[in-house]
ROZAMI-920895 format. One record per residue (C-alpha): x, y, z; residue number from 1; residue in three letters. Coordinates in nm, 3 decimals, padded with zeros to 5 digits. Example, Ala and Ser with C-alpha at 12.3 -4.5 7.8 and 13.67 -1.06 7.14 Angstrom:
{r {01.230; -00.450; 00.780}; 1; Ala}
{r {01.367; -00.106; 00.714}; 2; Ser}
REM end
This chain:
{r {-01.642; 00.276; -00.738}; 1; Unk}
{r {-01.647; 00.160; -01.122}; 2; Unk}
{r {-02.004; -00.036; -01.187}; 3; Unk}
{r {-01.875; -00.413; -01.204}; 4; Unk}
{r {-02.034; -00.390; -01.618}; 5; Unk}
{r {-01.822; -00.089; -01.728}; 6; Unk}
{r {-01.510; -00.274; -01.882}; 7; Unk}
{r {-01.352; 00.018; -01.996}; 8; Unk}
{r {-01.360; 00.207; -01.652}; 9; Unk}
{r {-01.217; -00.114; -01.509}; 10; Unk}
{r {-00.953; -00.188; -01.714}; 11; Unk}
{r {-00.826; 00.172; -01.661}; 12; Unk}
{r {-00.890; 00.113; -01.262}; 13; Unk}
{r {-00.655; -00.211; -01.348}; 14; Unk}
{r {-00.370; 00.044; -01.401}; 15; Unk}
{r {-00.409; 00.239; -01.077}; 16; Unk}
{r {-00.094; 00.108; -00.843}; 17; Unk}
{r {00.133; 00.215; -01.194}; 18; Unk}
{r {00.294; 00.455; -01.029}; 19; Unk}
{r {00.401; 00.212; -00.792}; 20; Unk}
{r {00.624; -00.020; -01.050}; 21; Unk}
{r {01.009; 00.020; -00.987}; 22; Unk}
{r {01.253; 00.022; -00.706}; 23; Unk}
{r {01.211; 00.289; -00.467}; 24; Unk}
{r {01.423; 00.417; -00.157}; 25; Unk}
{r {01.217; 00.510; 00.162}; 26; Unk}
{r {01.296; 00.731; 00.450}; 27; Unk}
{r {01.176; 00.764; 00.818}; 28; Unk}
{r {01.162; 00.885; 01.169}; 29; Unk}
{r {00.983; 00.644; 01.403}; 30; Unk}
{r {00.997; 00.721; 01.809}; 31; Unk}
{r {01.293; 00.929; 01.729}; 32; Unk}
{r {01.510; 00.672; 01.545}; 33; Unk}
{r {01.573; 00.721; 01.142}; 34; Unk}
{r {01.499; 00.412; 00.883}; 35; Unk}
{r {01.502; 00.341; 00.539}; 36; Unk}
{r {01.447; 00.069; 00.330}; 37; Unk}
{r {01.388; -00.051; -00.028}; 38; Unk}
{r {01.117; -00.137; -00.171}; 39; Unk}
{r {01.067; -00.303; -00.525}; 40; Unk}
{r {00.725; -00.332; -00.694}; 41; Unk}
{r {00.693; -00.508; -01.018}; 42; Unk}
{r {00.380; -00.658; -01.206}; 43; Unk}
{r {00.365; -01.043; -01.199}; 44; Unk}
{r {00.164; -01.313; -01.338}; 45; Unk}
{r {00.084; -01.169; -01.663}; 46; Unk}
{r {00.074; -00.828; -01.538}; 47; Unk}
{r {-00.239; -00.945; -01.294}; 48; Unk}
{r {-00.029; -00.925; -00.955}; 49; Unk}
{r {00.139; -00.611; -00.833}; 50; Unk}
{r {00.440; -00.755; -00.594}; 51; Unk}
{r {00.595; -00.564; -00.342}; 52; Unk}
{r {00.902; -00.695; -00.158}; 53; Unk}
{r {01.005; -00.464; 00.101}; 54; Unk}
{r {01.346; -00.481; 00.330}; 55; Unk}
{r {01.428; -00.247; 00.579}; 56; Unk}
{r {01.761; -00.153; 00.604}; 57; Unk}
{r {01.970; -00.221; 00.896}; 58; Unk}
{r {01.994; -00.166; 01.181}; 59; Unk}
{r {01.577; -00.254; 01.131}; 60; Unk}
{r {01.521; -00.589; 01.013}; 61; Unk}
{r {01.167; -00.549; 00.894}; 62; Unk}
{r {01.127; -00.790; 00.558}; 63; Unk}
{r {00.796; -00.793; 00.380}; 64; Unk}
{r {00.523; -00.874; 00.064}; 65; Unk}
{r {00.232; -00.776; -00.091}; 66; Unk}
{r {00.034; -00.903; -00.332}; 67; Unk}
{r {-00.216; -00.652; -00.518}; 68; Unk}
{r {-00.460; -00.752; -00.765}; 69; Unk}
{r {-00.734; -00.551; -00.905}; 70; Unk}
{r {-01.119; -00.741; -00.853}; 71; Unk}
{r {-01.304; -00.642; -01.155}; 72; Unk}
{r {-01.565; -00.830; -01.016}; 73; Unk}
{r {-01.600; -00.587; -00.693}; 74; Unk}
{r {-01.424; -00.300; -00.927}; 75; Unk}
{r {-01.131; -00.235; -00.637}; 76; Unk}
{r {-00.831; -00.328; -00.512}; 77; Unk}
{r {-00.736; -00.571; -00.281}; 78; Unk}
{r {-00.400; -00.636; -00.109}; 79; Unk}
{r {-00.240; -00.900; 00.127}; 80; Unk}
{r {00.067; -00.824; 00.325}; 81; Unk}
{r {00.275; -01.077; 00.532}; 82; Unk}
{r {00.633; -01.054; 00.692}; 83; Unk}
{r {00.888; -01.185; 00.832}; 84; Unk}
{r {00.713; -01.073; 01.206}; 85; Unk}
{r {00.417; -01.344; 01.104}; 86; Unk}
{r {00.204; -01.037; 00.986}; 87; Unk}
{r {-00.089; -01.148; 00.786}; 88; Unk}
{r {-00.289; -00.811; 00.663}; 89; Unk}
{r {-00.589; -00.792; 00.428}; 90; Unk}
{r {-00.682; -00.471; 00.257}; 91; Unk}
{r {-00.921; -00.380; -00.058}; 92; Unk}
{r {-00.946; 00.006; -00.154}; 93; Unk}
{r {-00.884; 00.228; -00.388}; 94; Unk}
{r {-00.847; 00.553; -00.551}; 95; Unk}
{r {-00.982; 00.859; -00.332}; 96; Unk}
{r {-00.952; 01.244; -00.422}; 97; Unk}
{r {-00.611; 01.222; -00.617}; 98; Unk}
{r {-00.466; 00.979; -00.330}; 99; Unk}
{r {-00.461; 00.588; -00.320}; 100; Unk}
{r {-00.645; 00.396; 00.033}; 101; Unk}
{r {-00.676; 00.036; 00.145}; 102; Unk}
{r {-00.791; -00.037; 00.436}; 103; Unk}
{r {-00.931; -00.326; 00.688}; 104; Unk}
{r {-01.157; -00.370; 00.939}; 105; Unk}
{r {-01.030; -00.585; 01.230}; 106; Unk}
{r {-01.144; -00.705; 01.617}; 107; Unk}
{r {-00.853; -00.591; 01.865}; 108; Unk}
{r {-00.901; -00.670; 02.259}; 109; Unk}
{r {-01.238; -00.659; 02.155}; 110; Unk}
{r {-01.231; -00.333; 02.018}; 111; Unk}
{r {-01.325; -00.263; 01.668}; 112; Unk}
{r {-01.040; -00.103; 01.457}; 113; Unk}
{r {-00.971; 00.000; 01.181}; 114; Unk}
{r {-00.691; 00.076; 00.952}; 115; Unk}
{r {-00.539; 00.210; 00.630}; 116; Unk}
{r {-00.267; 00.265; 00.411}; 117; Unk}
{r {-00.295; 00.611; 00.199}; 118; Unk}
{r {-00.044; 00.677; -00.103}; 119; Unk}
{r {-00.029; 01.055; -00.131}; 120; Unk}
{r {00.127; 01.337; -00.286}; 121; Unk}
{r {00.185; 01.127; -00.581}; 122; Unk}
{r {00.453; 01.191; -00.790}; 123; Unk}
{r {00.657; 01.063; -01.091}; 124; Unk}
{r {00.950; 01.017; -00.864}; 125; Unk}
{r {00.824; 01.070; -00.526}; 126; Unk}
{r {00.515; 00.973; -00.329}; 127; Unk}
{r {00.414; 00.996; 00.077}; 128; Unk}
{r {00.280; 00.645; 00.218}; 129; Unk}
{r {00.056; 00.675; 00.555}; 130; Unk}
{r {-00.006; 00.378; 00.762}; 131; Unk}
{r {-00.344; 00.509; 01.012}; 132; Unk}
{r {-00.547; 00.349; 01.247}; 133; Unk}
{r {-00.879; 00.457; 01.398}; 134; Unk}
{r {-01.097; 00.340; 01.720}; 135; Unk}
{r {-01.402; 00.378; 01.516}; 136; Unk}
{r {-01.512; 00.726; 01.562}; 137; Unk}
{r {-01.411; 00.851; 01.288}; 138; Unk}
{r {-01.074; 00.967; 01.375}; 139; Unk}
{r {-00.720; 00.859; 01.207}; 140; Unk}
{r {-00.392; 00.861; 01.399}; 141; Unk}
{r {-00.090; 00.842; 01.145}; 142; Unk}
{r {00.127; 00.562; 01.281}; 143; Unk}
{r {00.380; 00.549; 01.019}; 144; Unk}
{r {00.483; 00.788; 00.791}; 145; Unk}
{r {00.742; 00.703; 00.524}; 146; Unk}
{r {00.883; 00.944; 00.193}; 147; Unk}
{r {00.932; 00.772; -00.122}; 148; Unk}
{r {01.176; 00.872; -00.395}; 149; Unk}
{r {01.211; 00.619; -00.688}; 150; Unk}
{r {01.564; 00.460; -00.780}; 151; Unk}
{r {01.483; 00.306; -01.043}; 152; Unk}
{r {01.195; 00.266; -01.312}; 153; Unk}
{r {01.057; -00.108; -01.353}; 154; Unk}
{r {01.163; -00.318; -01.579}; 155; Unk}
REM end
């Protein structure tokens, strides 16, 4: 990542989730059964806080938020998620290799796991969001898979 010193580098890391901002329709299959929701991201705060609100559309129910900021102190991301299920996730990440991860470490059953989000096959109007988990050992099963196309630009 970006050395913490390098303020140019890390105000152009600041801009990374950009191609996030708008309102965007997303599509899935999930043990057989199609969803969709929508999901609008806008900057908040004085353009410090990426906010995501998320609602799934029925007959799922799934409502949710992040909060993204950008630590130029540790030079990456970091995200918190929390729904309406009593979800409380913690991520920090960052670009990899043309893609966008966050992920976080957690204890489950007393089993180390981890997982991740990855934004891929970024696009102006489209992008691919992963949600992965791993035992450890350096494999990733994809979870959920949802396809993003943008309906609307922010603002």
């Amino acid at each position: 990542m970006n050395e913490p010193h390098d303020s140019v580098a890390l105000a152009a890391a600041a801009t990374d989730l950009d191609f996030w901002l708008g309102t965007w329709r997303g599509t899935w299959t999930r043990d057989s059964a199609p969803g969709e929701a929508i999901n609008v991201i806008s900057r908040e705060f004085g353009g410090h806080v990426i906010v995501e609100n998320f609602r799934a559309q029925p007959p799922d129910t799934l409502r949710g938020l992040s909060l993204s900021v950008f630590d130029h102190a540790e030079g990456c991301w970091k995200q918190t998620w929390v729904d309406d299920t009593g979800s409380y996730l913690d991520f920090r990440g960052g670009p990899a290799g043309g893609e966008l991860h966050l992920s976080r470490e957690l204890i489950s059953d007393g089993e180390e796991l981890l997982q991740r989000m990855i934004f891929c096959n970024i696009e102006p109007d489209r992008f691919d969001w992963l949600w992965q988990r791993s035992r450890g050992n350096g494999t990733w099963e994809t979870v959920w898979e949802i396809a993003y196309v943008r309906v609307s630009d922010a603002g």
